[in-house]
mmCIF file as gemmi writes it, N, C-alpha and C atoms, coordinates in Angstrom:
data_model
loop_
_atom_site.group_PDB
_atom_site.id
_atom_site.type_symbol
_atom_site.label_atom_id
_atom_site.label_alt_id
_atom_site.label_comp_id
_atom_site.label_asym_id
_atom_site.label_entity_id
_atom_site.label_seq_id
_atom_site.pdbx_PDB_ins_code
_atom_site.Cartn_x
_atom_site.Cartn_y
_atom_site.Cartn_z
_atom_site.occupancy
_atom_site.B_iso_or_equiv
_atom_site.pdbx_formal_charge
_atom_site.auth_seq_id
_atom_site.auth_asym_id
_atom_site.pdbx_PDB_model_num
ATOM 1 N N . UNK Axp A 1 ? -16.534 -9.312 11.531 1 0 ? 1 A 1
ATOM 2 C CA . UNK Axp A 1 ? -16.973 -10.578 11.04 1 0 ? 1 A 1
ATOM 3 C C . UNK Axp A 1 ? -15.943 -11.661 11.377 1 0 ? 1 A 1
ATOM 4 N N . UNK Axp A 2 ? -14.904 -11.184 11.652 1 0 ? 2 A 1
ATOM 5 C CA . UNK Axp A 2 ? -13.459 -12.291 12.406 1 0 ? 2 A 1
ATOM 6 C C . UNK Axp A 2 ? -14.328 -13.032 13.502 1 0 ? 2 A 1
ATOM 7 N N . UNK Axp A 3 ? -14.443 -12.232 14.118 1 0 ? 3 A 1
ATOM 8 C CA . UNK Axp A 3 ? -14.854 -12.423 15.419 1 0 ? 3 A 1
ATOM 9 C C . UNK Axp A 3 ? -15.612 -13.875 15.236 1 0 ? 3 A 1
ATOM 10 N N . UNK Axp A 4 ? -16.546 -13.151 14.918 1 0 ? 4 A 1
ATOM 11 C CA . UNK Axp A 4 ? -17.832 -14.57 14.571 1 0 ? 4 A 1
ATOM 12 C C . UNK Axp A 4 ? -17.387 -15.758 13.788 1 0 ? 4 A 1
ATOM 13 N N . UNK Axp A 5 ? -16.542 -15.302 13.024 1 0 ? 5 A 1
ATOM 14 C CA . UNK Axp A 5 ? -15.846 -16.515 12.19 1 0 ? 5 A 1
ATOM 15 C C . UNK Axp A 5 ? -14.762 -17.496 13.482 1 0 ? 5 A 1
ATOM 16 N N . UNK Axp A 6 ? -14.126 -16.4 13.45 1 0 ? 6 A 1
ATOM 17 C CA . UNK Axp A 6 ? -13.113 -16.952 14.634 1 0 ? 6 A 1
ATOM 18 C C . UNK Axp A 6 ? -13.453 -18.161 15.727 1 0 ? 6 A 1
ATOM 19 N N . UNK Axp A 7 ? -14.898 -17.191 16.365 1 0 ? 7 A 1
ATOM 20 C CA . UNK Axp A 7 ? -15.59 -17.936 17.485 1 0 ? 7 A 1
ATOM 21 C C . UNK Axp A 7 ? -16.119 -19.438 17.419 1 0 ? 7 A 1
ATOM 22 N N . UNK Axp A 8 ? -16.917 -18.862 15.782 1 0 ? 8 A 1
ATOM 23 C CA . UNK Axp A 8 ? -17.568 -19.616 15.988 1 0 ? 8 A 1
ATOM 24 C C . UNK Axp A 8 ? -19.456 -19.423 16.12 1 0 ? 8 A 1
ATOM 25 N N . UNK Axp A 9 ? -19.542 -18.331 15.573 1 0 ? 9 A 1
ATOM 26 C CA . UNK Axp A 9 ? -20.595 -17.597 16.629 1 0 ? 9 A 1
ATOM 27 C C . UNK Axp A 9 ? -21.737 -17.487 15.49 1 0 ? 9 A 1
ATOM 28 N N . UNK Axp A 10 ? -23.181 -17.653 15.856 1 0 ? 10 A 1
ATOM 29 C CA . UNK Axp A 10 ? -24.449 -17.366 15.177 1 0 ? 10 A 1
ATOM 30 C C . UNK Axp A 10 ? -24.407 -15.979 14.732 1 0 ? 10 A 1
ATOM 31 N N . UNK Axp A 11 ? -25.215 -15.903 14.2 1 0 ? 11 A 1
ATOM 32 C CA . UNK Axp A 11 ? -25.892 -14.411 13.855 1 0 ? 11 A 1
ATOM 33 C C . UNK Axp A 11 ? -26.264 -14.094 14.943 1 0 ? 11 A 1
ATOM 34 N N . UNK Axp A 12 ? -27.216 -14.406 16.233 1 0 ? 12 A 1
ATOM 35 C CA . UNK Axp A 12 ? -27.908 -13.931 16.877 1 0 ? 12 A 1
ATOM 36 C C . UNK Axp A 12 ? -26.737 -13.862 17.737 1 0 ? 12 A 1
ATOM 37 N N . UNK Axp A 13 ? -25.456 -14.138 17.956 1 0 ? 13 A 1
ATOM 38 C CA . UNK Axp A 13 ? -24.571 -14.178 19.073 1 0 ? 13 A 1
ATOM 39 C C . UNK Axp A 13 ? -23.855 -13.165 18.872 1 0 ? 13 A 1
ATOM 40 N N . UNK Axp A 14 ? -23.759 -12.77 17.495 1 0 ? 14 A 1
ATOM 41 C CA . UNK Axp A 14 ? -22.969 -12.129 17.081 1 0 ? 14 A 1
ATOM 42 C C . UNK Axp A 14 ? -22.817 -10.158 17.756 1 0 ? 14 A 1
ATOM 43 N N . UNK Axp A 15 ? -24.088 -9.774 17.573 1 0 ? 15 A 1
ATOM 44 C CA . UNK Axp A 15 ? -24.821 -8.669 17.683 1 0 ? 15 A 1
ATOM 45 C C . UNK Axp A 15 ? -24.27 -8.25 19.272 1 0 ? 15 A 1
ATOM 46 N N . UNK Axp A 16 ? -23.782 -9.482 20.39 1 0 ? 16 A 1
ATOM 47 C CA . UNK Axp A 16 ? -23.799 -8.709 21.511 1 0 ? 16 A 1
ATOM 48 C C . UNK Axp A 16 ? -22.109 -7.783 21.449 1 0 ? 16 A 1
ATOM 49 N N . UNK Axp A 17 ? -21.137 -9.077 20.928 1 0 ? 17 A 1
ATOM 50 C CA . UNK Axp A 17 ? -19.287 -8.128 20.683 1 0 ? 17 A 1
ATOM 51 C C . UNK Axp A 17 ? -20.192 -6.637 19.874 1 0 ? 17 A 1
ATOM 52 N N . UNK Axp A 18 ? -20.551 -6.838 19.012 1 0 ? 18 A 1
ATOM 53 C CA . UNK Axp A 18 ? -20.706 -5.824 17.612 1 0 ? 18 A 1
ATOM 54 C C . UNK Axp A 18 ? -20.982 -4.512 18.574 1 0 ? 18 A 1
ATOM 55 N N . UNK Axp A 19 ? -22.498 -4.968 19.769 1 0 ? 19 A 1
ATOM 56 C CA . UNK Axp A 19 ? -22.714 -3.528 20.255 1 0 ? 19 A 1
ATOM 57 C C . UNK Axp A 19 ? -21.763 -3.215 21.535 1 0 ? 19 A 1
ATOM 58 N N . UNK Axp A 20 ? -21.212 -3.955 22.179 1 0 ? 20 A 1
ATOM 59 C CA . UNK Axp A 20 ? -20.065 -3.366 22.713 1 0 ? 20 A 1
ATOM 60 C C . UNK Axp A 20 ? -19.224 -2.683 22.096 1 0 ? 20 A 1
ATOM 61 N N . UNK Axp A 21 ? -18.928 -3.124 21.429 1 0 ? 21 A 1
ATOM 62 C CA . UNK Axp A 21 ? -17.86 -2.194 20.287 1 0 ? 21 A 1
ATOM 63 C C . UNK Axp A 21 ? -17.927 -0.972 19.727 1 0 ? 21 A 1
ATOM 64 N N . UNK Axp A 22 ? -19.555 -0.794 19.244 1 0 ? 22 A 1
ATOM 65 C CA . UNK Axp A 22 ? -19.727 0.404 18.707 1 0 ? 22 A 1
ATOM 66 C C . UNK Axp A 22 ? -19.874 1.189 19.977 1 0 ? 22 A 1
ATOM 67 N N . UNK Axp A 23 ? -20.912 0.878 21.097 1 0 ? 23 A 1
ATOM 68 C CA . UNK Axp A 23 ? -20.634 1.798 22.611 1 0 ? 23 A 1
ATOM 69 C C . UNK Axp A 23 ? -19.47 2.265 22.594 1 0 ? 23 A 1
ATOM 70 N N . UNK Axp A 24 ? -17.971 1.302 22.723 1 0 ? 24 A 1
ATOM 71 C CA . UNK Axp A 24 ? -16.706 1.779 23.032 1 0 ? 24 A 1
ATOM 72 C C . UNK Axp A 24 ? -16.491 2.989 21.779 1 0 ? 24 A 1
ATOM 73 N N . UNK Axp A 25 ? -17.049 2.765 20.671 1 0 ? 25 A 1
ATOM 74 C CA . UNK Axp A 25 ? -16.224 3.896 19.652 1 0 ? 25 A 1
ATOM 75 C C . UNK Axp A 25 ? -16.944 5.064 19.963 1 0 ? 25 A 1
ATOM 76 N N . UNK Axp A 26 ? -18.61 5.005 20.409 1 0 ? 26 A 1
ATOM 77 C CA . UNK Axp A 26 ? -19.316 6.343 20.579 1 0 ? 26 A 1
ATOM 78 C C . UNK Axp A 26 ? -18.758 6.784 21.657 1 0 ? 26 A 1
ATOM 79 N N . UNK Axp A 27 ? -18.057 6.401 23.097 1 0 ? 27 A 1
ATOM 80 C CA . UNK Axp A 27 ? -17.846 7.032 24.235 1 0 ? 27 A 1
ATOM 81 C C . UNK Axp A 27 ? -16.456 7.507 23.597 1 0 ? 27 A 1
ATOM 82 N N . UNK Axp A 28 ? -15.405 6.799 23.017 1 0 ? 28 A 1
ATOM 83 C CA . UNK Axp A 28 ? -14.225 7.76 22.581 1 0 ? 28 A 1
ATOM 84 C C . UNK Axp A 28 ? -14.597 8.878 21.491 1 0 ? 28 A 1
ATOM 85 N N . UNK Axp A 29 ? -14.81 8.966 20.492 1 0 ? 29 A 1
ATOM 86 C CA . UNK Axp A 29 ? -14.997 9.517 19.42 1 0 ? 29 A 1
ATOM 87 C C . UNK Axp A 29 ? -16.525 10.172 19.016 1 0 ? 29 A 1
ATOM 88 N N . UNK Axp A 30 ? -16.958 9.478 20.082 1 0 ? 30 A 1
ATOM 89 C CA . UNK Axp A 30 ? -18.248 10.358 19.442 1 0 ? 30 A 1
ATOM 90 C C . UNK Axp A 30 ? -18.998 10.723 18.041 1 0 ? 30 A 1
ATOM 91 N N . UNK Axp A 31 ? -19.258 9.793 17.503 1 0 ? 31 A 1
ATOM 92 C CA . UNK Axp A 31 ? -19.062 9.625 16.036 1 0 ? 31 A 1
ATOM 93 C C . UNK Axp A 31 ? -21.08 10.627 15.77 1 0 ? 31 A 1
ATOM 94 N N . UNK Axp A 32 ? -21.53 11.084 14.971 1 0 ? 32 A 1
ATOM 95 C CA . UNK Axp A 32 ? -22.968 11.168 14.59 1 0 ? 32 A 1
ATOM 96 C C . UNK Axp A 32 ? -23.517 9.894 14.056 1 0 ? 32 A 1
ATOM 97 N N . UNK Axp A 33 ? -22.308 9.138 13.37 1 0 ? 33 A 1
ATOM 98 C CA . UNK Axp A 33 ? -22.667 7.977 12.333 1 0 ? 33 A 1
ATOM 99 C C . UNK Axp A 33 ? -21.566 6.957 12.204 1 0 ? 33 A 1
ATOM 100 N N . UNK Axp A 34 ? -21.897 5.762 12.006 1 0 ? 34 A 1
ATOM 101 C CA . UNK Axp A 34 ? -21.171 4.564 11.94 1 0 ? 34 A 1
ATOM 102 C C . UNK Axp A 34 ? -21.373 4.395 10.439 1 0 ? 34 A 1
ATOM 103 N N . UNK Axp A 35 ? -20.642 3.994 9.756 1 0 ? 35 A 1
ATOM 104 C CA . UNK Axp A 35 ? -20.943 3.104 8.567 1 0 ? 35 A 1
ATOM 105 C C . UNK Axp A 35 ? -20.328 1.569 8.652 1 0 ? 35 A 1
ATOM 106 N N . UNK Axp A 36 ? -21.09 0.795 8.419 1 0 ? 36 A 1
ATOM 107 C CA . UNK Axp A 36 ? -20.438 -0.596 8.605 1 0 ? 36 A 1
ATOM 108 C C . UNK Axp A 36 ? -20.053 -0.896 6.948 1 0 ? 36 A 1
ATOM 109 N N . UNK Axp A 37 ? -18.751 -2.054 7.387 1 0 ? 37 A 1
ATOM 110 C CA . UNK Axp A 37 ? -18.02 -2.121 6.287 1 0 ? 37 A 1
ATOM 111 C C . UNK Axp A 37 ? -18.319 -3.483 5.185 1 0 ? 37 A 1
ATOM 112 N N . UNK Axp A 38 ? -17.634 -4.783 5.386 1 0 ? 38 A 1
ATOM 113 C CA . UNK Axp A 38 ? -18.079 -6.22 4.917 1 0 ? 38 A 1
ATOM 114 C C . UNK Axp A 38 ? -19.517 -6.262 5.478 1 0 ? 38 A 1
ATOM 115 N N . UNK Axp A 39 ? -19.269 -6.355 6.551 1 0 ? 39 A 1
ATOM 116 C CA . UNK Axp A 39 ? -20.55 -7.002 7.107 1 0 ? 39 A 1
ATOM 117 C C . UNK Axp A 39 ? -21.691 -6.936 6.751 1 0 ? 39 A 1
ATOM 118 N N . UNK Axp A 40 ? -21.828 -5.089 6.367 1 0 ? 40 A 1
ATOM 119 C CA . UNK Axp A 40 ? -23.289 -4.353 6.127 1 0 ? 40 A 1
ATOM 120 C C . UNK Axp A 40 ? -23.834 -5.461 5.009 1 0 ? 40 A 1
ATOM 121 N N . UNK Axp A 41 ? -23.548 -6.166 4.128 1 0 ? 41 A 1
ATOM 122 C CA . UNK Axp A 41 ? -24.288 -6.983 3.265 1 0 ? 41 A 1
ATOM 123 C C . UNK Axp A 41 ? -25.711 -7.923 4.176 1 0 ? 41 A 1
ATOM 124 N N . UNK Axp A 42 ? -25.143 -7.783 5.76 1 0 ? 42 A 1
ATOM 125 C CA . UNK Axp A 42 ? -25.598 -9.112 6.457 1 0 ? 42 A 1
ATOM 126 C C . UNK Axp A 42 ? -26.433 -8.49 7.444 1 0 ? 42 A 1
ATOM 127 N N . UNK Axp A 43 ? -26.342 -6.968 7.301 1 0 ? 43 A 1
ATOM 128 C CA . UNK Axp A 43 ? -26.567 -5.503 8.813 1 0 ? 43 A 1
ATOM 129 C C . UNK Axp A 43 ? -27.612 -5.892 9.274 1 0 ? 43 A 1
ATOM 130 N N . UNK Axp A 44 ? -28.966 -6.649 8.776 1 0 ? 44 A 1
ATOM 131 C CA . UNK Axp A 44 ? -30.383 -7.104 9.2 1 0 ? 44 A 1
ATOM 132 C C . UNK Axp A 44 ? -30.019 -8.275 10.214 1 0 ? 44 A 1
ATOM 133 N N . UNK Axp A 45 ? -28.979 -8.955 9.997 1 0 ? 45 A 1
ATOM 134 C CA . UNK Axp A 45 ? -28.991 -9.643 11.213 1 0 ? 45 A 1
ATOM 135 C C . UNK Axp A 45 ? -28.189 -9.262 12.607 1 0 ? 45 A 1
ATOM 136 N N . UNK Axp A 46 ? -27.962 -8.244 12.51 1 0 ? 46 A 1
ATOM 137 C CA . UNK Axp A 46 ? -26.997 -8.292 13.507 1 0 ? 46 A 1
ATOM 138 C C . UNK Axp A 46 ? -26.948 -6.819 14.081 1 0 ? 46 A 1
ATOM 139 N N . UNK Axp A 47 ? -27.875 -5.642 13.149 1 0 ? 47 A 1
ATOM 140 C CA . UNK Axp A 47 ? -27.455 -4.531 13.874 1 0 ? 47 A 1
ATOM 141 C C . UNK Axp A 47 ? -28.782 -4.382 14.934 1 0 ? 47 A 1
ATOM 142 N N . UNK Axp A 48 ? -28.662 -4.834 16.16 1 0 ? 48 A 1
ATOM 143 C CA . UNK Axp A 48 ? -29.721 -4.194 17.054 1 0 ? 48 A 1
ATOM 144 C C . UNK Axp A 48 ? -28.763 -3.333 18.052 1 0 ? 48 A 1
ATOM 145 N N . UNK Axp A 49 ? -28.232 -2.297 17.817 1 0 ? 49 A 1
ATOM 146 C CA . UNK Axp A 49 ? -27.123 -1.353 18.615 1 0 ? 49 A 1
ATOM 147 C C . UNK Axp A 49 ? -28.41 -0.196 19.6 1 0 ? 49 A 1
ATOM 148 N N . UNK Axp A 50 ? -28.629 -0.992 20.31 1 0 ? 50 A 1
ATOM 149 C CA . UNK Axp A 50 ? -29.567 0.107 20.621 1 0 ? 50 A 1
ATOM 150 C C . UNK Axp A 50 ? -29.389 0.465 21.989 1 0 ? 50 A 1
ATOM 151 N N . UNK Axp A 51 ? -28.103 0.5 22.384 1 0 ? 51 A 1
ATOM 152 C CA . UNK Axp A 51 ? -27.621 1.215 23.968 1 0 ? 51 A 1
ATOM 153 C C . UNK Axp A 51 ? -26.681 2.448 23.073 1 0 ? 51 A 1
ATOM 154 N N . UNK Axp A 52 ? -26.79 2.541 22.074 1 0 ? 52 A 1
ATOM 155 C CA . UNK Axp A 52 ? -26.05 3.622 21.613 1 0 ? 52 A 1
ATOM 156 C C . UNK Axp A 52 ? -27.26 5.465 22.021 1 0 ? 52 A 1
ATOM 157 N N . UNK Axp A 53 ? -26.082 6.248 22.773 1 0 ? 53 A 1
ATOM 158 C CA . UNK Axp A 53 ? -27.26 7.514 22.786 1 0 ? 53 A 1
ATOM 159 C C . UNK Axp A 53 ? -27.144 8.566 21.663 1 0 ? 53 A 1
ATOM 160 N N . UNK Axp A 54 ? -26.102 8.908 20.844 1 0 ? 54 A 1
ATOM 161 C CA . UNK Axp A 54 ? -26.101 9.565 20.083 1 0 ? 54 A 1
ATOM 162 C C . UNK Axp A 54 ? -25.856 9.412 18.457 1 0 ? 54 A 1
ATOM 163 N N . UNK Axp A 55 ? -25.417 8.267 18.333 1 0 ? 55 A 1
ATOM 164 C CA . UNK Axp A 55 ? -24.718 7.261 16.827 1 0 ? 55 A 1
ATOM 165 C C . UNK Axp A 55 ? -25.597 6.977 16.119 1 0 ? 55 A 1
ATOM 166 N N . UNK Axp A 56 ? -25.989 7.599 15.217 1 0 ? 56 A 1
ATOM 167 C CA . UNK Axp A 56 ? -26.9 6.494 14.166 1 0 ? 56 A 1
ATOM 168 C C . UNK Axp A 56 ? -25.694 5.182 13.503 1 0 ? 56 A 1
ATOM 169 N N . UNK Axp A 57 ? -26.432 4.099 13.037 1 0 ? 57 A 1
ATOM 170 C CA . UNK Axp A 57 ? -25.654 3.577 12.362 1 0 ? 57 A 1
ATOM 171 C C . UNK Axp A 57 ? -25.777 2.577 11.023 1 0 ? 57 A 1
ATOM 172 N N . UNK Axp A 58 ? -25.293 2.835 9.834 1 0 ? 58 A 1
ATOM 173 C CA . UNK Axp A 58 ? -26.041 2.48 8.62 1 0 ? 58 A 1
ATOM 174 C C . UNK Axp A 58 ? -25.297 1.502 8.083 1 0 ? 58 A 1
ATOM 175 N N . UNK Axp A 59 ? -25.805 0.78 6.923 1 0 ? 59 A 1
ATOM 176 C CA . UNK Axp A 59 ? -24.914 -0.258 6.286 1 0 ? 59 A 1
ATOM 177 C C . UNK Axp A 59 ? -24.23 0.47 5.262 1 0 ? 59 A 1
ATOM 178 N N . UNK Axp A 60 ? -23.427 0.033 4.854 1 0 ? 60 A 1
ATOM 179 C CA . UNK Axp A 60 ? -21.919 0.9 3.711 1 0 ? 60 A 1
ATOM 180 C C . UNK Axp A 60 ? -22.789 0.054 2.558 1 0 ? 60 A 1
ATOM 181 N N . UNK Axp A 61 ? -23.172 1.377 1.354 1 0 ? 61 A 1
ATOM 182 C CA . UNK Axp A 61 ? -23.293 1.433 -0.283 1 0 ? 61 A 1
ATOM 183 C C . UNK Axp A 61 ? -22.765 0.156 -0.351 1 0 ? 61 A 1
ATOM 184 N N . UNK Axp A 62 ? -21.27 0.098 -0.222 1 0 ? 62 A 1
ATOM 185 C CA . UNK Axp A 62 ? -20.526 -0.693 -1.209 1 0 ? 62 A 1
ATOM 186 C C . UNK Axp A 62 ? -19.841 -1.401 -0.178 1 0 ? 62 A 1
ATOM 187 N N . UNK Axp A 63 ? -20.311 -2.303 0.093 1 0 ? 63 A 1
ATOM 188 C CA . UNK Axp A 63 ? -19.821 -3.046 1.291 1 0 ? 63 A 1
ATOM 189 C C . UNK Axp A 63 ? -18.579 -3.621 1.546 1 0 ? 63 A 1
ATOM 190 N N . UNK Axp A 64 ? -18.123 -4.353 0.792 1 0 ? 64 A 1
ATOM 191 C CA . UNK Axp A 64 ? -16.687 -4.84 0.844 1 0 ? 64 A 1
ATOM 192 C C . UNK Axp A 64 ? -15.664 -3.933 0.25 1 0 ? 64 A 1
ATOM 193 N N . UNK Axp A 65 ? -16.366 -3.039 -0.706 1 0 ? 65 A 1
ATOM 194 C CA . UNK Axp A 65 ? -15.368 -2.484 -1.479 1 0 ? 65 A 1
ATOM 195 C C . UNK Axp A 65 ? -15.195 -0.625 -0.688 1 0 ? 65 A 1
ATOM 196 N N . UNK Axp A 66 ? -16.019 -0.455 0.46 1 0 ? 66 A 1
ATOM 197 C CA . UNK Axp A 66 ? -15.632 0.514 1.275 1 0 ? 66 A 1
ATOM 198 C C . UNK Axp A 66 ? -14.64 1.312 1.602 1 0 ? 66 A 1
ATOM 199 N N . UNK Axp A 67 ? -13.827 0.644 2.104 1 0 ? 67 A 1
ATOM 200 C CA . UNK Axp A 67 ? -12.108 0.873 2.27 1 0 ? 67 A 1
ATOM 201 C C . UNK Axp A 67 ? -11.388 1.037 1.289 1 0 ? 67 A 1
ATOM 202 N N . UNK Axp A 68 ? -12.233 -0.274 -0.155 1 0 ? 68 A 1
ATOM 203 C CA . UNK Axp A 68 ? -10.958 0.571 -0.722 1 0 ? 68 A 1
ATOM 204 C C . UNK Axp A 68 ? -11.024 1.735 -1.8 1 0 ? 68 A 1
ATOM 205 N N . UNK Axp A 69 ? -12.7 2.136 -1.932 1 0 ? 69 A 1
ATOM 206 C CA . UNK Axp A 69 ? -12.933 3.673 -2.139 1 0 ? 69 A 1
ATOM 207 C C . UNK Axp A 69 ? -12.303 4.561 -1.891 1 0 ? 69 A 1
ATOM 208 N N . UNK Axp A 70 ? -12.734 4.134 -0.11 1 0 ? 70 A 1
ATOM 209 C CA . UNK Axp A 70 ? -12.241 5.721 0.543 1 0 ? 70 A 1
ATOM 210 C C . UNK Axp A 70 ? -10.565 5.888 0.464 1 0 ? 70 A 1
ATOM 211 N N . UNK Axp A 71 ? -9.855 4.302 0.473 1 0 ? 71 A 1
ATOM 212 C CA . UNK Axp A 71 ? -8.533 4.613 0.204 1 0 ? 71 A 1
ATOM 213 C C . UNK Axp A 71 ? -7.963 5.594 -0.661 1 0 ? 71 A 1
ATOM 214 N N . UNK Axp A 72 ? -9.071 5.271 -2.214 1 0 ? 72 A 1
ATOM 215 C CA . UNK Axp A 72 ? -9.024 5.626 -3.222 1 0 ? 72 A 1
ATOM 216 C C . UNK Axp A 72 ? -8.76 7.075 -3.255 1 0 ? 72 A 1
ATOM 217 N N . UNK Axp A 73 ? -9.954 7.416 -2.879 1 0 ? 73 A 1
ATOM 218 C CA . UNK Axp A 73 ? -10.453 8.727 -2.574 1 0 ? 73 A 1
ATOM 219 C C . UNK Axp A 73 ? -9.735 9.902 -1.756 1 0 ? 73 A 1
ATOM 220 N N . UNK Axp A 74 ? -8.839 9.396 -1.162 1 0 ? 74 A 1
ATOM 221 C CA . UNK Axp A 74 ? -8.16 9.825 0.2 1 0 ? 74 A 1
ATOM 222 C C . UNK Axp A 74 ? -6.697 9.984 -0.586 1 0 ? 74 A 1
ATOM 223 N N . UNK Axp A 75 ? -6.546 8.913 -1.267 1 0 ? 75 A 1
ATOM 224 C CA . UNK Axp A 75 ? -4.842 9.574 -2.128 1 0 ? 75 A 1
ATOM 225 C C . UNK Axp A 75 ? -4.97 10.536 -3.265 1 0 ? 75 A 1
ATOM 226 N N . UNK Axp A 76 ? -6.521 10.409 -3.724 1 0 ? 76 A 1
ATOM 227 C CA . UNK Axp A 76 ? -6.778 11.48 -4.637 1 0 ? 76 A 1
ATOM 228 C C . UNK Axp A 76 ? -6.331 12.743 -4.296 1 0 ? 76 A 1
């Protein structure tokens, strides 16, 4: 969401960085699933990821507060 803030950038502009990005994480990592983090509050505008071949990708429960769950969760 920097990005777009940063830029400057629409919703509809937004979607083209977003699916480059997730491409780059499916060709390293190979993920089954993405969860998006802030953003997912907004995921209807912006997730059309559809050069992805194996990634599903969903909006995060708890959107902003994501990270600091799993932080949570992770020092548990």
């Amino acid at each position: 969401m920097r990005i777009k803030k940063d830029r400057g950038l629409k919703w509809y502009e937004y979607d083209e960085p977003l699916n480059e990005f997730c491409v780059h994480i499916e060709h390293i990592f190979s993920p089954q699933l993405i969860i998006g983090g802030g953003v997912s509050r907004k995921h209807d505008k912006f997730m059309f990821v559809d050069q992805l071949k194996r990634t599903r990708i969903a909006p995060a429960k708890l959107p902003n507060l994501a990270g600091i769950s799993g932080a949570a969760i992770w020092a548990a």
